[in-house]
PQR file of N, CA, C, O and H, with PARSE charges and radii, in Angstrom:
ATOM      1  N   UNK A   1      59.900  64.215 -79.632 -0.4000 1.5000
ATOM      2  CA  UNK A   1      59.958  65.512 -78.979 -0.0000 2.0000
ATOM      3  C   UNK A   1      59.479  65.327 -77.537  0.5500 1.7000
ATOM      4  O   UNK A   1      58.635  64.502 -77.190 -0.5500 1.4000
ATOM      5  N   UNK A   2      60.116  66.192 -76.737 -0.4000 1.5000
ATOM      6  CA  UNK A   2      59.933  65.485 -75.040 -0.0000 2.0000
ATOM      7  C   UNK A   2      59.112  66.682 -74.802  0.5500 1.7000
ATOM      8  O   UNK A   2      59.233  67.675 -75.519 -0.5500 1.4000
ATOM      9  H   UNK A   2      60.802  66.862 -77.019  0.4000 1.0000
ATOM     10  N   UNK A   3      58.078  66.614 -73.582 -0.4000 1.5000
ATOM     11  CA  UNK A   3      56.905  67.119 -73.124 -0.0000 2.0000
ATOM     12  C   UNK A   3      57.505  68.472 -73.138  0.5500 1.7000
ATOM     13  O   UNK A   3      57.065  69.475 -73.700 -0.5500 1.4000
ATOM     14  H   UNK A   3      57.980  65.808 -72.999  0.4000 1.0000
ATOM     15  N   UNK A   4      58.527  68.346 -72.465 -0.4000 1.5000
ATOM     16  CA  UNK A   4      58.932  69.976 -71.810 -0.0000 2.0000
ATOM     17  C   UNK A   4      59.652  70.828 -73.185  0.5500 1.7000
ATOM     18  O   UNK A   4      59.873  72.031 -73.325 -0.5500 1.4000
ATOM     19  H   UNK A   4      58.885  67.531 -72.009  0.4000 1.0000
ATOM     20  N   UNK A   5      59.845  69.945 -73.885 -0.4000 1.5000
ATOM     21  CA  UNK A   5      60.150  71.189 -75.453 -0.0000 2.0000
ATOM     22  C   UNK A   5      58.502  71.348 -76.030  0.5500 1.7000
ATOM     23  O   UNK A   5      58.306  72.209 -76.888 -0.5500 1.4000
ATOM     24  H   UNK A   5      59.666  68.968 -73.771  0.4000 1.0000
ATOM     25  N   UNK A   6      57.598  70.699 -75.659 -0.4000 1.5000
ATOM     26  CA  UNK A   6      55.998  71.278 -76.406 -0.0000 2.0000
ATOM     27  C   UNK A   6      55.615  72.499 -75.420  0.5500 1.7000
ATOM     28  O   UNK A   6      55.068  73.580 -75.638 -0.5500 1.4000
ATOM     29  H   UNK A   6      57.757  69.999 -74.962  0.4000 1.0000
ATOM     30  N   UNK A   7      55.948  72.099 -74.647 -0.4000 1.5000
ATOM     31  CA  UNK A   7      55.806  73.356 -73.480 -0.0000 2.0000
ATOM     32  C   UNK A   7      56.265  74.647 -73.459  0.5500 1.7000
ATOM     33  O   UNK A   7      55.684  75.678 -73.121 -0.5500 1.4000
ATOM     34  H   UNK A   7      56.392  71.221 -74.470  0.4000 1.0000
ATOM     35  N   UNK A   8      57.703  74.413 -73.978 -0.4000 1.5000
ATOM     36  CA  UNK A   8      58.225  75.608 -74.282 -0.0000 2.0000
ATOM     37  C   UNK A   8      57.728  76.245 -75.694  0.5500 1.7000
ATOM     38  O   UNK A   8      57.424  77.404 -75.973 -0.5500 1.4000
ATOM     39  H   UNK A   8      58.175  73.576 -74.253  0.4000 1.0000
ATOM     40  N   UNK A   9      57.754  75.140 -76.429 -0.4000 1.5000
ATOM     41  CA  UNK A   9      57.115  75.752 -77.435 -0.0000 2.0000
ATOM     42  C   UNK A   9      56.178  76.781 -77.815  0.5500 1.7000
ATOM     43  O   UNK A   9      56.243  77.762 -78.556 -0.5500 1.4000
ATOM     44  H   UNK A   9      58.001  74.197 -76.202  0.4000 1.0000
ATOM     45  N   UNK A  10      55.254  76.245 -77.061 -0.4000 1.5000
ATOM     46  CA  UNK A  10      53.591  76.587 -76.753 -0.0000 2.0000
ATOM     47  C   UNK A  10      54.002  77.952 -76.076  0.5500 1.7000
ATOM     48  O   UNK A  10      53.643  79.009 -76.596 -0.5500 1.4000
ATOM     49  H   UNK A  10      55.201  75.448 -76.459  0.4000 1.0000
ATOM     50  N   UNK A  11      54.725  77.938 -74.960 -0.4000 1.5000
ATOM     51  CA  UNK A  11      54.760  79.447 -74.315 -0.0000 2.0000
ATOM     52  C   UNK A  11      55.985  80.195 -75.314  0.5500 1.7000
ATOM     53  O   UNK A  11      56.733  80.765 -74.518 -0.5500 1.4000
ATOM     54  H   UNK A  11      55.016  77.080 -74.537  0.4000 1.0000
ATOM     55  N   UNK A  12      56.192  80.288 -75.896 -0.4000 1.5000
ATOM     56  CA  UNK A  12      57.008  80.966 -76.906 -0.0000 2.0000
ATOM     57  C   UNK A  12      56.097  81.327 -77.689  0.5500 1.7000
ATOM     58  O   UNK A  12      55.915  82.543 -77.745 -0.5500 1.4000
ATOM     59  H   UNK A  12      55.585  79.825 -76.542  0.4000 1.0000
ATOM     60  N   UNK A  13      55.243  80.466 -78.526 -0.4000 1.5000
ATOM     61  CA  UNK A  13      54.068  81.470 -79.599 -0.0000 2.0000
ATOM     62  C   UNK A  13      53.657  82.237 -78.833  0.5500 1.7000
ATOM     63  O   UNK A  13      53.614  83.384 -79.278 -0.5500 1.4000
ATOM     64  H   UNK A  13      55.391  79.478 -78.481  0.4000 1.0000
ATOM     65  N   UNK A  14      53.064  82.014 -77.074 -0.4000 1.5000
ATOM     66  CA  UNK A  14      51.800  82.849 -77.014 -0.0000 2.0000
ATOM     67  C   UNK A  14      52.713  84.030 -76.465  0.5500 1.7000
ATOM     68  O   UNK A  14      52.313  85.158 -76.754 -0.5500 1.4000
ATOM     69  H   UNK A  14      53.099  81.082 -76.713  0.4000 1.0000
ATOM     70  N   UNK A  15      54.005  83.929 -75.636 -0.4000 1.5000
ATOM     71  CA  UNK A  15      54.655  85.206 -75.472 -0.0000 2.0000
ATOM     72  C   UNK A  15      55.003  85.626 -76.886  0.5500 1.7000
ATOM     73  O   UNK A  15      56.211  85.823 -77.012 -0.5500 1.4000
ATOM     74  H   UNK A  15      54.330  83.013 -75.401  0.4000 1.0000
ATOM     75  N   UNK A  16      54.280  85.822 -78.002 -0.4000 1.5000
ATOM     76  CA  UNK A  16      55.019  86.118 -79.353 -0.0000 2.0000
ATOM     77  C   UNK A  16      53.976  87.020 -79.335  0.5500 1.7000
ATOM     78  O   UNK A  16      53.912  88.243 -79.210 -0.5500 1.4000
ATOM     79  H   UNK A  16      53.298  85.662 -77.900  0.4000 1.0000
ATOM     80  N   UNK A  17      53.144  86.102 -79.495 -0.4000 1.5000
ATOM     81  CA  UNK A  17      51.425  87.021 -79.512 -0.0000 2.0000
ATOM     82  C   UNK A  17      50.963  87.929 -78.523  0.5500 1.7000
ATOM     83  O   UNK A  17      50.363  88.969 -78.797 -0.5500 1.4000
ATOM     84  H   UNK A  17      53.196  85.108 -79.597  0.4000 1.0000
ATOM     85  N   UNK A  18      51.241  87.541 -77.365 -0.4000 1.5000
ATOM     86  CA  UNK A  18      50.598  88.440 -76.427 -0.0000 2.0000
ATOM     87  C   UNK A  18      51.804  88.895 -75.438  0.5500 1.7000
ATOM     88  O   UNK A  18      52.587  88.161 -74.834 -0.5500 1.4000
ATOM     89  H   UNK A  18      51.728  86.696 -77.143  0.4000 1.0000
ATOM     90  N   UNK A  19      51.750  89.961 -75.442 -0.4000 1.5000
ATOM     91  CA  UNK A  19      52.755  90.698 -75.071 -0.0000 2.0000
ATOM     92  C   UNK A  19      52.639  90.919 -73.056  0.5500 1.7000
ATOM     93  O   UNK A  19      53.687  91.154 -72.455 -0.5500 1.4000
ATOM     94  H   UNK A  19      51.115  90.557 -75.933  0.4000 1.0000
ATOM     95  N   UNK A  20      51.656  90.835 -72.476 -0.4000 1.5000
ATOM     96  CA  UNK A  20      51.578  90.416 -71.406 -0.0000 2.0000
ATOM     97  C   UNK A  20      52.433  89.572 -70.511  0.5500 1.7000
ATOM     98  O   UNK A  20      52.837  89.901 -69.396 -0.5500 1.4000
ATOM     99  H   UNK A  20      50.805  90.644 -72.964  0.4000 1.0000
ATOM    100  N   UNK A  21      52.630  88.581 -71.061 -0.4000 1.5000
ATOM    101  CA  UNK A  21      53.693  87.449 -70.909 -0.0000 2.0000
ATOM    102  C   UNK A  21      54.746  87.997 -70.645  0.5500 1.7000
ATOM    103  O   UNK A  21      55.281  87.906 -69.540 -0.5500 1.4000
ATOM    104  H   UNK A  21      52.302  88.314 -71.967  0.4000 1.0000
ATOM    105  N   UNK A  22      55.219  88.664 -71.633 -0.4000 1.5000
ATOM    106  CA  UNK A  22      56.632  89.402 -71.520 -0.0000 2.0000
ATOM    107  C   UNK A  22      57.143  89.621 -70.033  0.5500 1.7000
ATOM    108  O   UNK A  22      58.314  89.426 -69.706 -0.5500 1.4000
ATOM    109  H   UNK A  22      54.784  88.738 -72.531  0.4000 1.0000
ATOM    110  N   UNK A  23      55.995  90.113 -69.035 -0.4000 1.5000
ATOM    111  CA  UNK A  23      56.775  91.440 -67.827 -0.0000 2.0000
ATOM    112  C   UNK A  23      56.098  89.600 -66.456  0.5500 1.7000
ATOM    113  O   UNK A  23      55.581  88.507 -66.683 -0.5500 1.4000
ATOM    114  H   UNK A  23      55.044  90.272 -69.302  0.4000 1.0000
ATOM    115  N   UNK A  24      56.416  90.104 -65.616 -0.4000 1.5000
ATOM    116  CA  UNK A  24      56.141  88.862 -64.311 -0.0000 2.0000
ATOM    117  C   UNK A  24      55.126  89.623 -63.958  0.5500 1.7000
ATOM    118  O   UNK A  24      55.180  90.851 -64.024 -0.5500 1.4000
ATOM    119  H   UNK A  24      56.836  90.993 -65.432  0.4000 1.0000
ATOM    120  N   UNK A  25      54.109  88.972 -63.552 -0.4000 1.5000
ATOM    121  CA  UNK A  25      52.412  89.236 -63.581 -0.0000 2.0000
ATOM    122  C   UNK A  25      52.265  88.758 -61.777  0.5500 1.7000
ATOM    123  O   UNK A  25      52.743  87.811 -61.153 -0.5500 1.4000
ATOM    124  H   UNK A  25      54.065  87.974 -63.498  0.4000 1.0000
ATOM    125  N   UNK A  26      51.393  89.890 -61.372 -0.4000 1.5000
ATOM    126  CA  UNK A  26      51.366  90.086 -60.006 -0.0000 2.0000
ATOM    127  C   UNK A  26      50.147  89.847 -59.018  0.5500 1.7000
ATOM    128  O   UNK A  26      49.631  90.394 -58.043 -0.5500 1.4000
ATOM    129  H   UNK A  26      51.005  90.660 -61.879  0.4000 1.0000
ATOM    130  N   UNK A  27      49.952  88.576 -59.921 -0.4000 1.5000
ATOM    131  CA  UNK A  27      48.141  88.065 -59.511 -0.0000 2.0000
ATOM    132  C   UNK A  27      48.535  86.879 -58.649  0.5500 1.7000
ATOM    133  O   UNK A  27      49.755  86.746 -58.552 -0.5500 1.4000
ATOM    134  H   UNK A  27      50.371  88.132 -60.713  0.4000 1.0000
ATOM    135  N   UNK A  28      47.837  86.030 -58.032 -0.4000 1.5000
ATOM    136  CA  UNK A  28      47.952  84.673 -57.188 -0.0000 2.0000
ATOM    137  C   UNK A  28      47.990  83.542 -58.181  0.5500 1.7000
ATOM    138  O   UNK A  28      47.377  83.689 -59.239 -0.5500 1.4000
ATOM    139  H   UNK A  28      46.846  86.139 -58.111  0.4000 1.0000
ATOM    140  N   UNK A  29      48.563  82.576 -57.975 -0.4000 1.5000
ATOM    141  CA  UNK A  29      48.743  81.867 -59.006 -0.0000 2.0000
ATOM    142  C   UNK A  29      47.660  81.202 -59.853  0.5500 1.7000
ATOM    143  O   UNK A  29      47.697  80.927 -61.052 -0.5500 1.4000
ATOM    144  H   UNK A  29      49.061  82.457 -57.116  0.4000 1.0000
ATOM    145  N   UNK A  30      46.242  80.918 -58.552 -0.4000 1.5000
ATOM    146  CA  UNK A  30      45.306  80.504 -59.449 -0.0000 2.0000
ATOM    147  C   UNK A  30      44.860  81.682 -60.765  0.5500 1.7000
ATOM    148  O   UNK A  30      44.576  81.394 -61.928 -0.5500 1.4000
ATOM    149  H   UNK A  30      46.211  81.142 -57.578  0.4000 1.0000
ATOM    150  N   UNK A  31      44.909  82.961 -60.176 -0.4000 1.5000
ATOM    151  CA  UNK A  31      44.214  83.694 -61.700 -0.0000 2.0000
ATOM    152  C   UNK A  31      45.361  83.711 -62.508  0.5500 1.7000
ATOM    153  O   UNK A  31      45.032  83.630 -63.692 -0.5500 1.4000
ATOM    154  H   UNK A  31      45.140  83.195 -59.232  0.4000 1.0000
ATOM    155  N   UNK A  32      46.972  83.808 -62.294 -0.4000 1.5000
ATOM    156  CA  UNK A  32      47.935  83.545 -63.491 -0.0000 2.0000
ATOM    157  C   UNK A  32      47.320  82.240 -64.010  0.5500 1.7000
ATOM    158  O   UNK A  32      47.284  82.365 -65.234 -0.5500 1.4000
ATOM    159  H   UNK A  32      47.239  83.874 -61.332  0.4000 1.0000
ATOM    160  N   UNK A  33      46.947  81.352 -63.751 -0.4000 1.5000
ATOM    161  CA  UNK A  33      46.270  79.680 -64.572 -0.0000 2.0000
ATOM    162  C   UNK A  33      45.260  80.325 -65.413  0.5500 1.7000
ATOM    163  O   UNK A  33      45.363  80.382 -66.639 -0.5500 1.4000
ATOM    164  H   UNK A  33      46.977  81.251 -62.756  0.4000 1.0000
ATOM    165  N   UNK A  34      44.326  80.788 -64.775 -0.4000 1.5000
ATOM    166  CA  UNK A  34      43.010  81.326 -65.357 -0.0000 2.0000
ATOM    167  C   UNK A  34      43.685  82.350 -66.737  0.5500 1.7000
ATOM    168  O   UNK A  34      43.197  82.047 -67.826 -0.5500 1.4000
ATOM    169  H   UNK A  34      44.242  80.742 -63.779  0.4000 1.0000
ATOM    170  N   UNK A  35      44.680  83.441 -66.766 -0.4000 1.5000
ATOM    171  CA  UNK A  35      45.283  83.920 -67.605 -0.0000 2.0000
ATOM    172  C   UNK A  35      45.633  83.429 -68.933  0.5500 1.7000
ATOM    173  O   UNK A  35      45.366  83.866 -70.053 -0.5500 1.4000
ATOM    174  H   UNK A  35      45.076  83.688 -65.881  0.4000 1.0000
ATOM    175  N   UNK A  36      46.285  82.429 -68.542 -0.4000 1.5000
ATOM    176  CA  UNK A  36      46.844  81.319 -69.725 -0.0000 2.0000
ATOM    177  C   UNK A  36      46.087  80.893 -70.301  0.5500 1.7000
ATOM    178  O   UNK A  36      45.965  80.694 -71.510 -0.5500 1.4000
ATOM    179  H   UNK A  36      46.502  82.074 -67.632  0.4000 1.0000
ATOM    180  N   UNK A  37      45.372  80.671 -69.306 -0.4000 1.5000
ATOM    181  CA  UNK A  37      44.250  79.540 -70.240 -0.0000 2.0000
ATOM    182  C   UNK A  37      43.573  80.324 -71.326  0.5500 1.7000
ATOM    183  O   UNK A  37      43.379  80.018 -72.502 -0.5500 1.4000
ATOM    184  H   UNK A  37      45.471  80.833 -68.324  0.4000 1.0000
ATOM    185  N   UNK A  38      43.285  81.319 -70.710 -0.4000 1.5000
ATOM    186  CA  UNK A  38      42.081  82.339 -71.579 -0.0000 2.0000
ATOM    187  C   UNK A  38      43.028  82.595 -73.008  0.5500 1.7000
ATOM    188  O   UNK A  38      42.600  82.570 -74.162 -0.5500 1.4000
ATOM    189  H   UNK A  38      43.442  81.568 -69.755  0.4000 1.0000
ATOM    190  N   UNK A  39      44.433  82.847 -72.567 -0.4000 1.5000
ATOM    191  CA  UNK A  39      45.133  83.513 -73.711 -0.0000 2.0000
ATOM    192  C   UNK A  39      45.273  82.399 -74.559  0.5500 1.7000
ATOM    193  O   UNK A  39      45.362  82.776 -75.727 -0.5500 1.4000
ATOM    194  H   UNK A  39      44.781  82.868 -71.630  0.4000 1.0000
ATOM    195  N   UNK A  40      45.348  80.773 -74.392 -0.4000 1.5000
ATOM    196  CA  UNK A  40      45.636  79.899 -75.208 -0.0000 2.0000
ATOM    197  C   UNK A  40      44.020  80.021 -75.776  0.5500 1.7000
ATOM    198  O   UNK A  40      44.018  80.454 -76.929 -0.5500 1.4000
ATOM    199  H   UNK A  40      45.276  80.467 -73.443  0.4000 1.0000
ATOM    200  N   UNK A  41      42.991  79.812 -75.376 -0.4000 1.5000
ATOM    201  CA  UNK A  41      41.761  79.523 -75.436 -0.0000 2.0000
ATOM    202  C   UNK A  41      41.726  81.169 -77.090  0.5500 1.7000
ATOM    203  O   UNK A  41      41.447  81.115 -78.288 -0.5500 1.4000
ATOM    204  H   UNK A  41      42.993  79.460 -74.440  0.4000 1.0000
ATOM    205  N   UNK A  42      42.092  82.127 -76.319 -0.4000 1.5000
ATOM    206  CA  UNK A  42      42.021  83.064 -77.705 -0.0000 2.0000
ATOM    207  C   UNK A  42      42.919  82.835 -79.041  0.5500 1.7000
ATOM    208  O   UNK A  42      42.492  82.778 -80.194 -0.5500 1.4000
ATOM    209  H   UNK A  42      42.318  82.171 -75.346  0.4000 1.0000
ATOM    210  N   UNK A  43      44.556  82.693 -78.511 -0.4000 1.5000
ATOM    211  CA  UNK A  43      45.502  82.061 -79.617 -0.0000 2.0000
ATOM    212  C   UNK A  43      44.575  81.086 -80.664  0.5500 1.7000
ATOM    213  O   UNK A  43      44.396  81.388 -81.844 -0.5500 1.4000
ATOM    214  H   UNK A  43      44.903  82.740 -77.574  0.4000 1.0000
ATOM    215  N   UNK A  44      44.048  79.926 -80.056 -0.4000 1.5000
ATOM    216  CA  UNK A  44      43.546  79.003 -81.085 -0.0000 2.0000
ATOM    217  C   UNK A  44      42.175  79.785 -82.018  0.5500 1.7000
ATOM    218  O   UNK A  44      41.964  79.618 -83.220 -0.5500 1.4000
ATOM    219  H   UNK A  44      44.194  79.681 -79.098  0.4000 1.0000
ATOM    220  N   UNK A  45      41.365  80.655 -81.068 -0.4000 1.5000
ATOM    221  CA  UNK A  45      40.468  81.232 -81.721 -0.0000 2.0000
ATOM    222  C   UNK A  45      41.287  81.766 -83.091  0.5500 1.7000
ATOM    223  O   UNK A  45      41.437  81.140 -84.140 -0.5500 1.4000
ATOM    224  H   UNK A  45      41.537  80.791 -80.092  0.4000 1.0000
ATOM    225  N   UNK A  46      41.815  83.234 -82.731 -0.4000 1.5000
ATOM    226  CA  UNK A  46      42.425  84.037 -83.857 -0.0000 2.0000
ATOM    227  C   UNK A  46      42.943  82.557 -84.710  0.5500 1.7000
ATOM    228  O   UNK A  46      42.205  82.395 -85.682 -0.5500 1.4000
ATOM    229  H   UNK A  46      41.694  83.743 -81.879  0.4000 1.0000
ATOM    230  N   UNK A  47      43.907  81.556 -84.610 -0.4000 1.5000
ATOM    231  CA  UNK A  47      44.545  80.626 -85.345 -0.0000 2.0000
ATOM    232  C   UNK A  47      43.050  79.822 -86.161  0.5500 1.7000
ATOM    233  O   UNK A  47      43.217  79.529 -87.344 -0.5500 1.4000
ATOM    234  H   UNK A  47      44.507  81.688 -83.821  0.4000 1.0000
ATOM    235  N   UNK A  48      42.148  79.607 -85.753 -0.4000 1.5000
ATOM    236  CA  UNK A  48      40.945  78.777 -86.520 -0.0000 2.0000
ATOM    237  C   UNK A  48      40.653  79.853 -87.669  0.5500 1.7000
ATOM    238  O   UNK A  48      40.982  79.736 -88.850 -0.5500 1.4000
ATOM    239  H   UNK A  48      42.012  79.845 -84.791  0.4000 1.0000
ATOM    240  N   UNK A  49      39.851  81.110 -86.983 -0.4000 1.5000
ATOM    241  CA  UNK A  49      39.549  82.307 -87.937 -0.0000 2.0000
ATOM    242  C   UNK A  49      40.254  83.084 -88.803  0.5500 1.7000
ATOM    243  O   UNK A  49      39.770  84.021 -89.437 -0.5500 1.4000
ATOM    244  H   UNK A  49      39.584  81.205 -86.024  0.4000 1.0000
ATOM    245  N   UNK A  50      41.562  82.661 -88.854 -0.4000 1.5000
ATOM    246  CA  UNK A  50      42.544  83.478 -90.117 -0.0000 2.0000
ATOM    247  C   UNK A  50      43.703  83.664 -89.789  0.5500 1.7000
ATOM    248  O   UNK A  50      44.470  84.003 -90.690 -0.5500 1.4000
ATOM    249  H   UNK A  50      41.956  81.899 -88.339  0.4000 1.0000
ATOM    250  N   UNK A  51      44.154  83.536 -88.630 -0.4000 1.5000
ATOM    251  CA  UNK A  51      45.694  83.647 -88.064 -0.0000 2.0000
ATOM    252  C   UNK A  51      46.226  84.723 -87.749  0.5500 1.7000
ATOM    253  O   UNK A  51      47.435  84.799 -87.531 -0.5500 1.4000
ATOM    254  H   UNK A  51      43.531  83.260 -87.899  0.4000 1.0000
ATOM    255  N   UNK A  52      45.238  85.959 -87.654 -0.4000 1.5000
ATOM    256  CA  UNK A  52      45.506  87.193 -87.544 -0.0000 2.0000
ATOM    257  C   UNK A  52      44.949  88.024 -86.441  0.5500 1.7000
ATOM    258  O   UNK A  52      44.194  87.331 -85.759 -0.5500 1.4000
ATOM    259  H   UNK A  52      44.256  85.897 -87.831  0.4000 1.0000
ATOM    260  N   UNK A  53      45.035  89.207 -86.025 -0.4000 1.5000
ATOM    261  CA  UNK A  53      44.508  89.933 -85.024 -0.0000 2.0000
ATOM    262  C   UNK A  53      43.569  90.589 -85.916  0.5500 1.7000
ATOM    263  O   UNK A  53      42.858  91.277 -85.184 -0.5500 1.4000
ATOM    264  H   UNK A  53      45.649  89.769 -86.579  0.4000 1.0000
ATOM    265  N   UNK A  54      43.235  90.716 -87.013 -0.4000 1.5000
ATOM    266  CA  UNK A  54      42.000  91.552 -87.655 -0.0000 2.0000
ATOM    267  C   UNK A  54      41.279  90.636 -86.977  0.5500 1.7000
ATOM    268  O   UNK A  54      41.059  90.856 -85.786 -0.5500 1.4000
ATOM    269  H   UNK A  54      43.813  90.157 -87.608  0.4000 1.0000
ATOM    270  N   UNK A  55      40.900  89.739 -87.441 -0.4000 1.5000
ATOM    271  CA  UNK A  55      39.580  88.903 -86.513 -0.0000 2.0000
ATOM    272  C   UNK A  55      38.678  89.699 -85.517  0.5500 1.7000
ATOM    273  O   UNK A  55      37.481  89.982 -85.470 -0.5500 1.4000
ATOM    274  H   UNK A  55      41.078  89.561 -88.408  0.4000 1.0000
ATOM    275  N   UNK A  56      40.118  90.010 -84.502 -0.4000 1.5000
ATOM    276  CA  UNK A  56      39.464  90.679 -83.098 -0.0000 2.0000
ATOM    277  C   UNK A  56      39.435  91.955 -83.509  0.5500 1.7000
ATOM    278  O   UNK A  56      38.810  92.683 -82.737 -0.5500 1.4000
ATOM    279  H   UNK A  56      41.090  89.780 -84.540  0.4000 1.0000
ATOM    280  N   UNK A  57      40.036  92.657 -84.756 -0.4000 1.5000
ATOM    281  CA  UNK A  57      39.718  94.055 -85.353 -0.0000 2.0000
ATOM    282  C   UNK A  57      38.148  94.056 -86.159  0.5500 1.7000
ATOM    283  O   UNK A  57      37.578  95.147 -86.200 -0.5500 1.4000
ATOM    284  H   UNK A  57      40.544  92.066 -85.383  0.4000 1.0000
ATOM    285  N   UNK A  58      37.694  93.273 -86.573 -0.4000 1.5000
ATOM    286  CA  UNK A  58      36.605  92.943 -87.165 -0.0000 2.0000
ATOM    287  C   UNK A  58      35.631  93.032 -86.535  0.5500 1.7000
ATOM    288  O   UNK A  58      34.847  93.942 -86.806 -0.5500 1.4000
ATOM    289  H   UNK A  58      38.157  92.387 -86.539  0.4000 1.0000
ATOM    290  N   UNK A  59      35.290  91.943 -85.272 -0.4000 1.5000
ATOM    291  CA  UNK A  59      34.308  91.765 -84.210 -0.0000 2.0000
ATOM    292  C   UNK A  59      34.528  93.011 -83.292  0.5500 1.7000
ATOM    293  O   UNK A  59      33.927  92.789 -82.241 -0.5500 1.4000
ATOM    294  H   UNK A  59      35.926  91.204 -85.052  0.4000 1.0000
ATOM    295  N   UNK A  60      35.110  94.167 -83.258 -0.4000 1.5000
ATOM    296  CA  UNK A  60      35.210  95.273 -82.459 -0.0000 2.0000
ATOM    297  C   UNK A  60      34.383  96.498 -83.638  0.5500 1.7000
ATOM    298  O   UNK A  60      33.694  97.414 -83.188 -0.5500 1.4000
ATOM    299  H   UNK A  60      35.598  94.348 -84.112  0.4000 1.0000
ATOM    300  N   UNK A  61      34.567  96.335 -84.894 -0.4000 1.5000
ATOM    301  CA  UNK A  61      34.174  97.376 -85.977 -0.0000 2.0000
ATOM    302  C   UNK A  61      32.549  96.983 -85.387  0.5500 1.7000
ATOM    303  O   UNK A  61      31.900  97.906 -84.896 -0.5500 1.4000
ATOM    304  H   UNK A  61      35.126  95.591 -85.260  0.4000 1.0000
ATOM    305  N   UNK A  62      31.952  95.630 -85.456 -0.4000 1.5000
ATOM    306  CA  UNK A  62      30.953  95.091 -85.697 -0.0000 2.0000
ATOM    307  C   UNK A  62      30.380  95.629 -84.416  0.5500 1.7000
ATOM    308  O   UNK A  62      29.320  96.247 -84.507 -0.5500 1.4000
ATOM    309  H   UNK A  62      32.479  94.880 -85.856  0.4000 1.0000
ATOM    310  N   UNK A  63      30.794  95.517 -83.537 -0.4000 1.5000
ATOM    311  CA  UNK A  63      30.100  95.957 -81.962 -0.0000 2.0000
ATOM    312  C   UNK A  63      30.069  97.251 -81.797  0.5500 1.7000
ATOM    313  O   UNK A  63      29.107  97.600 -81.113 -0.5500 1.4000
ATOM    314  H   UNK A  63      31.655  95.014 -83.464  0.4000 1.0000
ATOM    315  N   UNK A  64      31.081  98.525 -82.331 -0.4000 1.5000
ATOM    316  CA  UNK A  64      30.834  99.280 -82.751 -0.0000 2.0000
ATOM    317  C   UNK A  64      29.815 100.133 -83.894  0.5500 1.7000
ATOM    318  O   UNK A  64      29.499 101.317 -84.003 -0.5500 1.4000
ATOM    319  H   UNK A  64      31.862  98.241 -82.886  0.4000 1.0000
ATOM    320  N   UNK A  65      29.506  98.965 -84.622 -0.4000 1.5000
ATOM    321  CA  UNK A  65      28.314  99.723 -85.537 -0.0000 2.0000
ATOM    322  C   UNK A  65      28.797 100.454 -86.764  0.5500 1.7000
ATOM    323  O   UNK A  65      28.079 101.211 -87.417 -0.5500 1.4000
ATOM    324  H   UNK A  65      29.763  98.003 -84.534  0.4000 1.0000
ATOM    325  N   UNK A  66      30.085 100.177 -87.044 -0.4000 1.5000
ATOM    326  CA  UNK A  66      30.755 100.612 -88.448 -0.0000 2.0000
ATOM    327  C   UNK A  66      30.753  99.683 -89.349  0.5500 1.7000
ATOM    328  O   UNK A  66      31.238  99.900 -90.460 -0.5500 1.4000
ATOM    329  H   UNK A  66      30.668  99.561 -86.514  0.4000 1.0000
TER
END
């Protein structure tokens, strides 16, 4: 498999997941880097903890106090 199909790959889950991606983002390119990163950096989170967005529904009940 050649670099640039892992690449695409990779930005295909996270435009799956995060819907942001979707529209052209109107920041300077260093904070679009900083963006990605954070969103891959969360993808793997939710993917370690259960593969789901409850995760981040969970830790929001919890900070809330329900």
């Amino acid at each position: 498999m050649s670099l640039r199909n892992v690449v695409e790959r990779i930005l295909g889950t996270l435009k799956a997941r995060f819907c942001i991606l979707l529209k052209p983002m109107y920041y300077d390119l260093e904070t679009q880097a900083l963006v990605i990163r954070a969103l891959c950096c969360l993808h793997n989170f939710i993917a370690r903890e259960g593969g789901t967005v409850d995760v981040l529904e969970d830790a929001e009940e919890e900070v809330e106090g329900k």
